[in-house]
VEXDREN-2710 file (C-alpha; in Angstrom, 1 decimal):
% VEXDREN-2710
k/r/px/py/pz
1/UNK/-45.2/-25.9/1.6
2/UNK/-42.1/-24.4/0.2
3/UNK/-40.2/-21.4/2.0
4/UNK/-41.0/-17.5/0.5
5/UNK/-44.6/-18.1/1.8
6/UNK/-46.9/-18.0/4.1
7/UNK/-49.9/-20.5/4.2
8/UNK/-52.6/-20.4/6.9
9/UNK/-56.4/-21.6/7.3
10/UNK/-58.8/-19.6/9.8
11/UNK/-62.6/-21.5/9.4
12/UNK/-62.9/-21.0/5.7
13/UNK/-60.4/-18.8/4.6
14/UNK/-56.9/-19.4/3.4
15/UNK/-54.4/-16.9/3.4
16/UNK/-51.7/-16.7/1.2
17/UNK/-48.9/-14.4/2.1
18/UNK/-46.0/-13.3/-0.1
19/UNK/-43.1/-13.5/2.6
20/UNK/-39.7/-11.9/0.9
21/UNK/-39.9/-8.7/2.1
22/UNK/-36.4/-7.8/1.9
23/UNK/-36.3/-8.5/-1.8
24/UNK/-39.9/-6.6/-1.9
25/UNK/-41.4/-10.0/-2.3
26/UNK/-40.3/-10.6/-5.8
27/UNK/-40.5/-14.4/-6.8
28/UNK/-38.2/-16.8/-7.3
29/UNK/-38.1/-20.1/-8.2
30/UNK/-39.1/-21.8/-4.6
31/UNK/-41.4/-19.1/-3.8
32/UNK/-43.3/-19.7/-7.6
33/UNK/-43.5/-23.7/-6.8
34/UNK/-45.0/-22.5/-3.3
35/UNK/-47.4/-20.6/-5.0
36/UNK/-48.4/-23.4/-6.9
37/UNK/-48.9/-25.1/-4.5
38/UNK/-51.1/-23.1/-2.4
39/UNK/-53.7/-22.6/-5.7
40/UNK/-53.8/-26.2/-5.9
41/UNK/-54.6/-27.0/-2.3
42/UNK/-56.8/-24.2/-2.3
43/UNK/-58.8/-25.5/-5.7
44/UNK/-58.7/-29.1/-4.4
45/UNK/-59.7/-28.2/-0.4
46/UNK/-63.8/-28.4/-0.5
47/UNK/-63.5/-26.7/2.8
48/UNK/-61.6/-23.5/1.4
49/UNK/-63.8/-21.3/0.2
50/UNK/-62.2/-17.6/-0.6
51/UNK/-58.5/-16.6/-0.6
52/UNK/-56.9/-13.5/0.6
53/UNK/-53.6/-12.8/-0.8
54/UNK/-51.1/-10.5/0.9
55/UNK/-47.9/-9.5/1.2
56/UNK/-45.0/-8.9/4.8
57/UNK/-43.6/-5.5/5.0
58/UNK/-45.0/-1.8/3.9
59/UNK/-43.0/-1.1/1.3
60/UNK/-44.6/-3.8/-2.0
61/UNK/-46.4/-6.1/-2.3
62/UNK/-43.9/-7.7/-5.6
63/UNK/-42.1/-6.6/-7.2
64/UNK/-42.3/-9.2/-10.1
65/UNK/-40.4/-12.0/-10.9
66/UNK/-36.5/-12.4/-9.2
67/UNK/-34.6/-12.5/-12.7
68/UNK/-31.7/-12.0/-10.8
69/UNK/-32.7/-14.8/-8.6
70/UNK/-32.9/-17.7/-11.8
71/UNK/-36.9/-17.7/-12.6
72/UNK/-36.2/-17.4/-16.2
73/UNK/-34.6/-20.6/-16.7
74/UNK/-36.1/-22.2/-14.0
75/UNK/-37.7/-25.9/-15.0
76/UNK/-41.3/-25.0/-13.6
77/UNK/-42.3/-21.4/-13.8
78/UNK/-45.9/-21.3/-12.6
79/UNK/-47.0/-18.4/-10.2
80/UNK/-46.7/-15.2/-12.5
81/UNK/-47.0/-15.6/-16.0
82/UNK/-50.5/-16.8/-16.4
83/UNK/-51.5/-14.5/-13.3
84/UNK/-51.3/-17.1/-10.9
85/UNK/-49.1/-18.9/-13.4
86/UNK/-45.4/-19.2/-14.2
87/UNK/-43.8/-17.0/-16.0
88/UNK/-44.1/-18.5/-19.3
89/UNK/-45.7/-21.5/-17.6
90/UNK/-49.4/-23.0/-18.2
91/UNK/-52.5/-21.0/-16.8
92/UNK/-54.0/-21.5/-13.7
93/UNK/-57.6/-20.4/-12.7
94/UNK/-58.6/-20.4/-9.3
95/UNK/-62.0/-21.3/-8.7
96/UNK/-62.4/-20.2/-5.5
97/UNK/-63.0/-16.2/-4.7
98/UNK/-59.3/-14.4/-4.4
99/UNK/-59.4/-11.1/-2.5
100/UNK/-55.8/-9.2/-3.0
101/UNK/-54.3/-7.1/-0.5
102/UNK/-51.9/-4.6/-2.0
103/UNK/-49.8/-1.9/-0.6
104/UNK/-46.5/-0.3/-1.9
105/UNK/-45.3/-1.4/-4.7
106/UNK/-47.4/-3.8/-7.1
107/UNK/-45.1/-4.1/-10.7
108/UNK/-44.8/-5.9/-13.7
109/UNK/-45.7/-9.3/-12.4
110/UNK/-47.2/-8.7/-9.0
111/UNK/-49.4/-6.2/-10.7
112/UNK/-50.1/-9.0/-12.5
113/UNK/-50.9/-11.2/-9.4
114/UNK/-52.6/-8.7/-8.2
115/UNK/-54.8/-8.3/-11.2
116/UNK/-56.3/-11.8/-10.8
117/UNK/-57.8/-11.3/-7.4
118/UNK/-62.1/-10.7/-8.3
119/UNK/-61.6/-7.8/-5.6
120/UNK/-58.5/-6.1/-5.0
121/UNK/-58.2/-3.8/-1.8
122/UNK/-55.2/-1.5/-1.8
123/UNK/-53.5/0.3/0.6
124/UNK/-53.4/4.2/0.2
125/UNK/-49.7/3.5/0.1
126/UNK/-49.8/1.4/-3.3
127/UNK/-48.6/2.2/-6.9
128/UNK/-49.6/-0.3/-9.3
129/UNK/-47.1/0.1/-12.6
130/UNK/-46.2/-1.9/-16.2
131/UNK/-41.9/-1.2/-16.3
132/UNK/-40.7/-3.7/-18.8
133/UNK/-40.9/-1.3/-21.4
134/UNK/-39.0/1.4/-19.6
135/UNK/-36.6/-1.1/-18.6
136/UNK/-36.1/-3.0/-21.6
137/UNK/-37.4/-6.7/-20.8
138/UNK/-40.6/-7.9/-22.5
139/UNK/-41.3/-11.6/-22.0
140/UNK/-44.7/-12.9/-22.7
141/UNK/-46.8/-9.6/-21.4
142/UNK/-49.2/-11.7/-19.4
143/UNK/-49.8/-8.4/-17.3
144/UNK/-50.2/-6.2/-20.8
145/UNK/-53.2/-8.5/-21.7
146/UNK/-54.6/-8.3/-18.1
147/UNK/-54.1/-4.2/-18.2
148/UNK/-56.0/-3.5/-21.4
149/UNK/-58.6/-5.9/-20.0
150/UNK/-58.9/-4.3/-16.7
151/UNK/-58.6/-0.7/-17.3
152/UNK/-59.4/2.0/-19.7
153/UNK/-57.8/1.7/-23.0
154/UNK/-55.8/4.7/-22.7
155/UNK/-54.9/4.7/-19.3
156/UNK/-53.6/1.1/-20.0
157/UNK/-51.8/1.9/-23.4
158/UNK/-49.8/4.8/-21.1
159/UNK/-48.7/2.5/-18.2
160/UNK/-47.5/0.1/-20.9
161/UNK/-45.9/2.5/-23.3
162/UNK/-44.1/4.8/-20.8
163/UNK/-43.4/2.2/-17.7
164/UNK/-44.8/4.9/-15.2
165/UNK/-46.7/3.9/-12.1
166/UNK/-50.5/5.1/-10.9
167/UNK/-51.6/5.6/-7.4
168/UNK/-54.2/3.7/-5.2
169/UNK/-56.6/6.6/-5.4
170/UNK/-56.1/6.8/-9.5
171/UNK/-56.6/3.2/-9.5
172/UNK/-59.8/3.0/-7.7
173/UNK/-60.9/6.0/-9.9
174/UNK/-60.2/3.7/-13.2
175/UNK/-61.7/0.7/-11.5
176/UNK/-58.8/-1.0/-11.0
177/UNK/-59.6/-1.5/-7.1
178/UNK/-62.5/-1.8/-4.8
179/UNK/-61.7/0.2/-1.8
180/UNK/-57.9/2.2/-0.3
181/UNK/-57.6/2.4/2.9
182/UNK/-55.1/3.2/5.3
183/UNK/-52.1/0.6/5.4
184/UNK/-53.0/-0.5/9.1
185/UNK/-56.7/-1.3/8.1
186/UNK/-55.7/-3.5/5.0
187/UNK/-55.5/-6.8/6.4
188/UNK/-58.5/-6.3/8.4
189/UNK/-60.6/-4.6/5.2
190/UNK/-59.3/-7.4/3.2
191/UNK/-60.7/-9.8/5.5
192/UNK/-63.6/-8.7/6.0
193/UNK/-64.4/-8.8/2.0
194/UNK/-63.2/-12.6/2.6
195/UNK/-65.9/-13.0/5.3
196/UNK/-68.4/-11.1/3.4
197/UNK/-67.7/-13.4/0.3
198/UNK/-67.3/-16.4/2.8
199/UNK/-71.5/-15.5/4.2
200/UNK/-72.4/-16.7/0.9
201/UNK/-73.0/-19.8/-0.7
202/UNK/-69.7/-21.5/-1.2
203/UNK/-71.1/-23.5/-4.3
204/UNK/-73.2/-20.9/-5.7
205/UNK/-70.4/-18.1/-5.8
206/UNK/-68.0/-20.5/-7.3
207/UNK/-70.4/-21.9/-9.9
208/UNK/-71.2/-17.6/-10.1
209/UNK/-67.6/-17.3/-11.2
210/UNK/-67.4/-19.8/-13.0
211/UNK/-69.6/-18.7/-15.4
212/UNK/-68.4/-15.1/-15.7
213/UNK/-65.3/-15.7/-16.3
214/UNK/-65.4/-18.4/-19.2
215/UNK/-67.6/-16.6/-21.0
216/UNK/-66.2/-12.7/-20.3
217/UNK/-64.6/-12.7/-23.8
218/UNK/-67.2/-13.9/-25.4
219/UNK/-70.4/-12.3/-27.3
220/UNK/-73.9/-11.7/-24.8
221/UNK/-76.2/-13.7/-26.8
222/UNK/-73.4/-17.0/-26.7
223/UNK/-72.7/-16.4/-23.0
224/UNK/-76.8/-16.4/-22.5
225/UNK/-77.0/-19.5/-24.7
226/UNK/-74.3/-21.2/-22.8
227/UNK/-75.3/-24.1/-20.0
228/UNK/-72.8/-24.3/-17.1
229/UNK/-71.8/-27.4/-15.2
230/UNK/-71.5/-26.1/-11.8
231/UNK/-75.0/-24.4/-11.9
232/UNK/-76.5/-27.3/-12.8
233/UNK/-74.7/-29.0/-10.8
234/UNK/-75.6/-26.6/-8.1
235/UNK/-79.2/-27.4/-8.6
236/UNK/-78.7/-30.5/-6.7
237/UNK/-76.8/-29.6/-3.7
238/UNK/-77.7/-30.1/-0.1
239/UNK/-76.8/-26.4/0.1
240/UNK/-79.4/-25.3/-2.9
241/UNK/-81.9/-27.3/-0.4
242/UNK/-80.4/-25.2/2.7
243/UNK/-80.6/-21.9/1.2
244/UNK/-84.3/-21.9/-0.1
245/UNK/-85.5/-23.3/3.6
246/UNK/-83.7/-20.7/4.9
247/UNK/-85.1/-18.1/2.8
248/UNK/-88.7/-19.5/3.9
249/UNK/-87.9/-19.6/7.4
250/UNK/-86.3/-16.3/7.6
251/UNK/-83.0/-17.4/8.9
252/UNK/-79.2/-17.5/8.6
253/UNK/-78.4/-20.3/6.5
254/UNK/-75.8/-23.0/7.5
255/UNK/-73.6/-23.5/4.4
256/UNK/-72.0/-26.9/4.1
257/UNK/-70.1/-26.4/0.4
258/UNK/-71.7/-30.0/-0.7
END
């Protein structure tokens, strides 16, 4: 894995760690194709079956892309611009559950990064915020699409219009986040969602989002109408079998993700 972050597996979690504290874990060019990397490993591992992204340091979780640094002319831009995609470069949708862990400052891109976790925990520390506006650089507003998804029209159309920043405790009250806590109990909150995901079946909450997600844009009765691949394929898994004797014997059952 490339330097700029941190990769680890404990059981059936793999952490992903945003390591450039110093340069509040903005991304550059290594640290994007180390991103990459880690979503493609994590997508392709069968044993991997939820994500927790974090960040080193207090003071942000990213700061967006390192402009400074080369990203915008670098050959392969893939960790921001999509979400978990370059900036600028193709998207990239993790299958597999992604639980964020946010504290200090989470901006332009990293918002954005942050806003394709499915649960986002946030540290009462964090201020989530859309500068390129205020600032003058608007590339190809990725994170504005996400925002006006994601939260309330208004409060969306403000953070993008003005570049000002909201707090963990506005964000939970728009939605934005599942749960603030104090900055010592994030990575063991965040975890703990991870585990929570992880008690579940790894084939059934995958096929689960799956189907969300592809057809969230989309119109009730087309979504309804609409026959997904991994439920059906689902139906025939040794872990389908497991859960429903486990159900009848009244049991924990013992996932397998086949």
């Amino acid at each position: 894995m490339s330097s700029g972050i941190q990769f680890e597996l404990d059981g059936h979690v793999a952490s992903v760690t945003l390591d450039r504290p110093t340069a509040l874990n903005s991304i550059d060019p290594e640290m994007d194709q180390a991103l990459f990397e880690a979503w493609t490993e994590i997508n392709s591992n069968p044993d991997i079956w939820v994500a927790v992204l974090g960040a080193t340091g207090e003071k942000a979780f990213c700061a967006g892309a390192n402009v400074s640094g080369g990203t915008e002319g670098a050959g392969r831009r893939m960790a921001l611009g999509g979400g978990l995609t370059g900036v600028g470069g193709p998207l990239l949708t993790l299958r597999k559950p992604l639980v964020a862990a946010v504290q200090g400052y989470a901006i332009g891109g990293g918002f954005e990064l942050a806003m394709c976790a499915d649960i986002i925990v946030a540290a009462d520390t964090a201020q989530f915020g859309i500068p390129e506006t205020k600032v003058g650089i608007i590339g190809e507003a990725g994170i504005m699409h996400r925002a006006i998804r994601q939260l309330p029209h208004h409060i969306a159309m403000s953070l993008i219009l003005t570049g000002d920043r909201i707090d963990a405790q506005q964000a939970e009250r728009y939605g934005l986040v599942n749960e603030v806590v104090p900055f010592e109990k994030l990575a063991e909150t965040a975890r703990s969602w991870a585990d929570r995901i992880a008690s579940a079946s790894p084939l059934a909450v995958q096929a689960a989002k799956d189907a969300v997600l592809s057809r969230i844009g989309w119109p009730l009765d087309v979504a309804l109408a609409t026959r997904y691949e991994p439920i059906e394929a689902y139906a025939n898994s040794a872990d389908r079998v497991e859960g429903r004797a486990a159900f009848a014997e009244k049991r924990a059952a013992q996932w397998i993700g086949r």
